[in-house]
N, CA and C of each residue as an Amber inpcrd file, in Angstrom:
protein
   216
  -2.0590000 -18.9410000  14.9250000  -2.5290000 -17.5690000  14.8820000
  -3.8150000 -17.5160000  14.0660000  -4.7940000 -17.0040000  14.5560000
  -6.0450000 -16.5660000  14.0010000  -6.4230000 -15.5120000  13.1280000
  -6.5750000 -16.1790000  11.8910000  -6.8040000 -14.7410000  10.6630000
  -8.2500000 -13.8000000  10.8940000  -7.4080000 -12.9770000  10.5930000
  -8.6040000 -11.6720000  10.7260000  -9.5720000 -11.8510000   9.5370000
 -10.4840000 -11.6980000  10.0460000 -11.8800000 -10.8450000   9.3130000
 -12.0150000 -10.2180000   8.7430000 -12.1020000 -10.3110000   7.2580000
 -12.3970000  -9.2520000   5.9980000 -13.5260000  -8.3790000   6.6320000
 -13.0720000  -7.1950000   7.0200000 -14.5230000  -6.2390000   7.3760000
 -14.8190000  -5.1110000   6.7070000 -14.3090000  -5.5940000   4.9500000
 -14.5680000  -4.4670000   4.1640000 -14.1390000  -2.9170000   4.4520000
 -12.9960000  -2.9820000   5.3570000 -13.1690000  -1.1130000   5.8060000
 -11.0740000  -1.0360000   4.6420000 -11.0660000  -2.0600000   4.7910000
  -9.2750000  -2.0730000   3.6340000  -9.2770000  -3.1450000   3.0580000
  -8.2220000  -1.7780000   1.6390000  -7.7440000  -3.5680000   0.3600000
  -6.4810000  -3.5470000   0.6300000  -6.0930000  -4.6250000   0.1700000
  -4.5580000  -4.9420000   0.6620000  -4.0330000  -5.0750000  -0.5730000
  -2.6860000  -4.5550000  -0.6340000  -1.8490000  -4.4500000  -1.8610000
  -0.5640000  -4.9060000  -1.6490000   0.0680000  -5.5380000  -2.7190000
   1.4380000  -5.7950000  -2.7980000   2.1890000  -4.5560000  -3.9570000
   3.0690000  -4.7520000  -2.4880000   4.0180000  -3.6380000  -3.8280000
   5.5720000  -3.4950000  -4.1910000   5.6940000  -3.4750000  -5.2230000
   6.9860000  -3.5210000  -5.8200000   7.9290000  -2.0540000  -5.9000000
   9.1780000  -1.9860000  -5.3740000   9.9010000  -1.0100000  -4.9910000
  11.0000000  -0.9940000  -6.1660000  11.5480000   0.5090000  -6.3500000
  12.8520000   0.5340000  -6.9590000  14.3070000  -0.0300000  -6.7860000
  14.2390000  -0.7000000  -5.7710000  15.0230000  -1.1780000  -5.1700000
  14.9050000  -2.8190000  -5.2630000  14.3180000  -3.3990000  -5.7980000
  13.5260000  -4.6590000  -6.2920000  12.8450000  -5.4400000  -5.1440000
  12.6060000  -4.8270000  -3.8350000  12.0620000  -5.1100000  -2.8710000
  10.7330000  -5.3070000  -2.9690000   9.8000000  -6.6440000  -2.3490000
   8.2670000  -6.3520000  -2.3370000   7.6610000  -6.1070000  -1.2830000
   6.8650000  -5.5530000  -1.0430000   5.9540000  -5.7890000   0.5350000
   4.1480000  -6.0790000   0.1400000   3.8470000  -7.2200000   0.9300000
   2.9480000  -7.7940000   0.5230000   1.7660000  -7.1790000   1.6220000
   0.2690000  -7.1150000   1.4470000   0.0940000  -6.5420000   2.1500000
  -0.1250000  -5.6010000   2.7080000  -0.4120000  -4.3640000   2.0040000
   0.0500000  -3.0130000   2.7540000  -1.6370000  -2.7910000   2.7840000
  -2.0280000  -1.5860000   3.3460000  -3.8070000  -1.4930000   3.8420000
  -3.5760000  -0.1300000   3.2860000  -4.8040000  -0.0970000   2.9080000
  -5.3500000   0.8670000   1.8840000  -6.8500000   1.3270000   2.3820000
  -7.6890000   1.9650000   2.9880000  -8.6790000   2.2350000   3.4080000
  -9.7980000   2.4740000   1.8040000 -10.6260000   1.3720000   1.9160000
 -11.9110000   1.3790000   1.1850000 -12.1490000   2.3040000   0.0260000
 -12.7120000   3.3460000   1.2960000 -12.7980000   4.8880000   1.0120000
 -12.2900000   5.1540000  -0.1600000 -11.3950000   5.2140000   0.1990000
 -10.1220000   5.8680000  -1.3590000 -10.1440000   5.6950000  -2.5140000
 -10.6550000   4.4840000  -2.4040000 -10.1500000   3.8180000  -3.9430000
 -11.8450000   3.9690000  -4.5600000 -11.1680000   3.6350000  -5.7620000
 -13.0060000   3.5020000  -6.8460000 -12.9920000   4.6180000  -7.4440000
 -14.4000000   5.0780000  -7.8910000 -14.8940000   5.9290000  -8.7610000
 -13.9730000   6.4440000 -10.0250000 -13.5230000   7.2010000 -10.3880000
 -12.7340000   7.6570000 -12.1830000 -11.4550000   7.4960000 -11.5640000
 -10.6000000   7.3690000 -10.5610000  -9.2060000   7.1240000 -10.5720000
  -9.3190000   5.8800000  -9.8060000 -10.3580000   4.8250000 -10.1050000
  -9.7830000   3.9100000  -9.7140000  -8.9700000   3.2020000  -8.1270000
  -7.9960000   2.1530000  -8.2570000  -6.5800000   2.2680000  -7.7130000
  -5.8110000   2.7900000  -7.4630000  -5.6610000   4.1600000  -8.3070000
  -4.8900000   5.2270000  -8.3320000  -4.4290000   5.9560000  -7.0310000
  -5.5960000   6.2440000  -6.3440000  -5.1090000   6.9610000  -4.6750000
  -4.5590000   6.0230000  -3.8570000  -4.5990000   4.5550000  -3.9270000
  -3.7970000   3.7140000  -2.9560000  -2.0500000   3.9420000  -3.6530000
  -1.8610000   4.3350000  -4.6120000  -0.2870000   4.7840000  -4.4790000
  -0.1270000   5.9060000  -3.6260000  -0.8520000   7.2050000  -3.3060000
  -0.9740000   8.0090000  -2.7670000  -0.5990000   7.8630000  -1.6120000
  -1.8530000   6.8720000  -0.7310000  -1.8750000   6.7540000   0.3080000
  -0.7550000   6.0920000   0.7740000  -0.1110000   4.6800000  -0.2100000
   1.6830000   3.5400000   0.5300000   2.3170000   4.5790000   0.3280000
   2.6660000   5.6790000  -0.2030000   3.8900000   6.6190000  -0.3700000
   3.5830000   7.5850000   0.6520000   2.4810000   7.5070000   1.1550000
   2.6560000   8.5220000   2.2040000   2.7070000   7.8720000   3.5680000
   2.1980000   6.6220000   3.8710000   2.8600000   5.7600000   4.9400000
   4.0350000   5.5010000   5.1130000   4.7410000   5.2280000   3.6610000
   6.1600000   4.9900000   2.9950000   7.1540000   6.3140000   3.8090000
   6.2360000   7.1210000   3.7410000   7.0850000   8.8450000   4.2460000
   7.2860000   8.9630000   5.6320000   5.8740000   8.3670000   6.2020000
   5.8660000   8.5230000   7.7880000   7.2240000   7.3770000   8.1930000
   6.9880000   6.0440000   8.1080000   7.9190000   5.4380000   8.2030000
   9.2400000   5.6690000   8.1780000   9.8270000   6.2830000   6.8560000
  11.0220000   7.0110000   6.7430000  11.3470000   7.8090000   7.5890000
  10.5750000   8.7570000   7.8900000  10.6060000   9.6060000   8.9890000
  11.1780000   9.1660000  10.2080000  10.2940000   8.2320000  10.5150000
  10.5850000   7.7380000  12.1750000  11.8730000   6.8350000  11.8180000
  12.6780000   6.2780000  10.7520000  13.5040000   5.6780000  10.7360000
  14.6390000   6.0890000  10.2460000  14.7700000   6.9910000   9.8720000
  16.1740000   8.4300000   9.5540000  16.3900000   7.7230000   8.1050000
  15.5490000   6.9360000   7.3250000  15.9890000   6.3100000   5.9930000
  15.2450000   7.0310000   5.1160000  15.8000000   6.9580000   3.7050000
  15.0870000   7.5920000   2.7020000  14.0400000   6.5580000   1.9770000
  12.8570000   7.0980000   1.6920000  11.4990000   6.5740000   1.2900000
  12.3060000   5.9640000   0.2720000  11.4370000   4.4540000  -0.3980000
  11.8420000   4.0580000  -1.8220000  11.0930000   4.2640000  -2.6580000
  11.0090000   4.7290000  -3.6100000   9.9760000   4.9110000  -4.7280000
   9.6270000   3.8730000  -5.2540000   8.1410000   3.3720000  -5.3980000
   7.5330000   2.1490000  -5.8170000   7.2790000   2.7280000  -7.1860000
   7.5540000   0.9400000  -7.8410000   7.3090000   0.9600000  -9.3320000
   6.1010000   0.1520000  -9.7280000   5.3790000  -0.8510000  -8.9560000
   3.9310000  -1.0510000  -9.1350000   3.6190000  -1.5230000  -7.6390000
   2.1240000  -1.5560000  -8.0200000   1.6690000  -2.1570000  -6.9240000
   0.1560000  -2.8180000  -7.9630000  -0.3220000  -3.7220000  -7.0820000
  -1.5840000  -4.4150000  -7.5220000  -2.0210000  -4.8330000  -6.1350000
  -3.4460000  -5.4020000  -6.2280000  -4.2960000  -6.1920000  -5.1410000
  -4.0260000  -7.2470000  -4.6120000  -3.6220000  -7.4270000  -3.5990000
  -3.0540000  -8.7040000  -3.1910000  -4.5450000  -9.8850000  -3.8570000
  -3.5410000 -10.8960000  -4.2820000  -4.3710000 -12.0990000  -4.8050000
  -4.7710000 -12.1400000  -5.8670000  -4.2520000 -11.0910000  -6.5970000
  -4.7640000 -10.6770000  -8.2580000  -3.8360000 -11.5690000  -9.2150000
C-alpha cells in the first residue's frame, strides 16, 4: 500500500480515551489549529467527529483525556 502525501491541508493526532482506549491518527484540518489557542480546537474538532460517529452507531461518545501530534 502506498503512503499518502503530506499536503499540509491536516495534522494528525493520537488520542487517548476514558476508557483507556487509543486511536492513532485522527485528522484535524490545518486551519484550526495555531494562533493563542494553539492545539486546543483539534479537541473540539475529534469530539465532534467522536459525536457524528456515535450517532451513526447508537453508542455513546467517549470522553478523551489527552491527545498530542502523532510522532511527538
Amino acid at each position: 500500500m502506498a503512503k499518502r502525501k503530506d499536503d499540509g491541508k491536516f495534522v494528525l493526532f493520537d488520542v487517548m480515551y476514558e476508557d483507556g482506549t487509543r486511536r492513532s491518527n485522527r485528522k484535524v484540518p490545518t486551519e484550526l489549529l495555531g494562533g493563542l489557542d494553539g492545539d486546543e480546537p483539534a479537541r473540539t474538532e475529534i469530539e465532534a467527529q467522536d459525536a457524528k460517529i456515535a450517532a451513526a452507531s447508537g453508542k455513546p461518545a467517549i470522553g478523551i483525556v489527552t491527545l498530542e501530534r502523532t510522532g511527538r
